[in-house]
N, C-alpha and C positions, 0 to 999 in steps of 0.2 A: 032591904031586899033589892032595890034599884039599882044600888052602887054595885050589889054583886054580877046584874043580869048585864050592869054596860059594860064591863070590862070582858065577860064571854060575848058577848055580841059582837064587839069590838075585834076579839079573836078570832071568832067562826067567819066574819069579814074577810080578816086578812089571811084566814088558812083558806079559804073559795078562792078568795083571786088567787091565792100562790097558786091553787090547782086550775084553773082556769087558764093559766099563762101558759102559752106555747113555747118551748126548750129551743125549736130551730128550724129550717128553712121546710124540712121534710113533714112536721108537724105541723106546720103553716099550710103548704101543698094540701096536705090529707083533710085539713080541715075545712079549704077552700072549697077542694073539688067536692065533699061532701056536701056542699051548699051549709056550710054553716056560717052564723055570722060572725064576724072578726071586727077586733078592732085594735089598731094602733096607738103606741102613747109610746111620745120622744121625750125624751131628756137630754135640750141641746145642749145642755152646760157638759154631757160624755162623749159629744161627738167631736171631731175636727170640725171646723169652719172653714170655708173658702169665700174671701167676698173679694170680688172687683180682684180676680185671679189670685188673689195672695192668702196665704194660711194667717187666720184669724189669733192674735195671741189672748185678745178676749172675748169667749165667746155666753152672751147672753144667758141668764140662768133663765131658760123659759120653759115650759113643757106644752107639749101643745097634741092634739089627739083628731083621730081621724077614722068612720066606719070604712071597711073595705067593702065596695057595693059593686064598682066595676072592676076586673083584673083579666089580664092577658101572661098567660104562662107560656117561651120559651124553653123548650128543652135542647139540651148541648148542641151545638153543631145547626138548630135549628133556622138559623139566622148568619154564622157562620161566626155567634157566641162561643168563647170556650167553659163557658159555667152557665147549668140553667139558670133561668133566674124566673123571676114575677113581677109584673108593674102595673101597676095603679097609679092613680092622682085623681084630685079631685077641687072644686071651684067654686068658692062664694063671695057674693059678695061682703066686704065689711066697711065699718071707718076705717080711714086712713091715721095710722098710729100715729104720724108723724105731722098731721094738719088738718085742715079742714075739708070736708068731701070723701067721698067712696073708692074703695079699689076693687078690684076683685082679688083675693090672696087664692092663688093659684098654688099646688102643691102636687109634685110628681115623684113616688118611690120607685127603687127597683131594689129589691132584695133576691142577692145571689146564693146557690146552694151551698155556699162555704159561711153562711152566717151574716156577710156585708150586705150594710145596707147603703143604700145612697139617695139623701132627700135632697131636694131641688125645691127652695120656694121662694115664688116671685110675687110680686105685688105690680097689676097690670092695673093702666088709667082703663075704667070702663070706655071714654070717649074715645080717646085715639088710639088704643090697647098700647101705648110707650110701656116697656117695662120701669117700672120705677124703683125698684129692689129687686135683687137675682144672689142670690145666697146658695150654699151647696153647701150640705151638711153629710159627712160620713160617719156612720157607728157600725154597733154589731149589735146584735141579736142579746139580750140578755138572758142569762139561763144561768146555771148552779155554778159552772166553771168560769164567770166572766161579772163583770157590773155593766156590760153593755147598756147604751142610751137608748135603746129601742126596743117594746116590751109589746108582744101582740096578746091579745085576751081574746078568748072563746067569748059573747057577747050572750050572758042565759036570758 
């Protein structure tokens, strides 16, 4: 009986989050202003990479995830933007991947109404706030029509 209840459970999992997952920028919107909770999850190994101004030819298999808690929505022309868009970011501290001591890993989206998204994440010294990593990550929106690197979930 067990071996049959893990593989539906294991189903009913992955058929909630397929319906849980937000299609694009306007179901994102609607589910914002609703005050519902949201949550991001990157697939940077499907975005472009930009480090140290140059297009990254390899980029990191990493995923990495983030609640939406604060956001500021732009609408067109608003700013003197030509596509509304949404931004967030958000700041913790953690170890430093690369040595010994703390950083704060610092991370700022902005997702435009055409799908694009664009991450920004930096790795600031707590003491002298020096940036010590500054990476810029571009993808899209993933949904039926695309394998976009960036996937938002309704948070039940």
């Amino acid at each position: 009986m067990r071996l049959i209840l893990f593989p539906l459970g294991f189903l009913f999992a992955f058929s909630v989050s397929a319906q849980n997952s937000l299609k694009g920028f306007y179901e994102l919107m609607e589910a914002l202003r609703s005050g519902k909770h949201v949550k991001m999850v990157v697939e940077y190994k499907k975005c472009q990479m930009i480090s140290d101004n140059e297009i990254a030819e390899k980029i990191p298999d990493a995923i990495g995830g983030m609640s939406i808690d604060t956001w500021e929505y732009f609408a067109k022309g608003s700013i003197r933007n030509e596509k509304a868009f949404v931004a967030f970011s958000a700041s913790h501290l953690i170890q430093y991947p690369k040595g010994d001591g703390y950083v704060f890993n610092y991370v700022k989206v902005k997702v435009a109404e055409d799908n694009k998204v664009k991450i920004t994440a930096r790795y600031i010294d707590p003491k002298t706030f020096d940036t010590l990593m500054d990476e810029n990550f571009f993808g899209e929106i993933k949904n039926d029509k695309n394998e976009g690197g960036v996937l938002f979930l309704l948070n039940q």
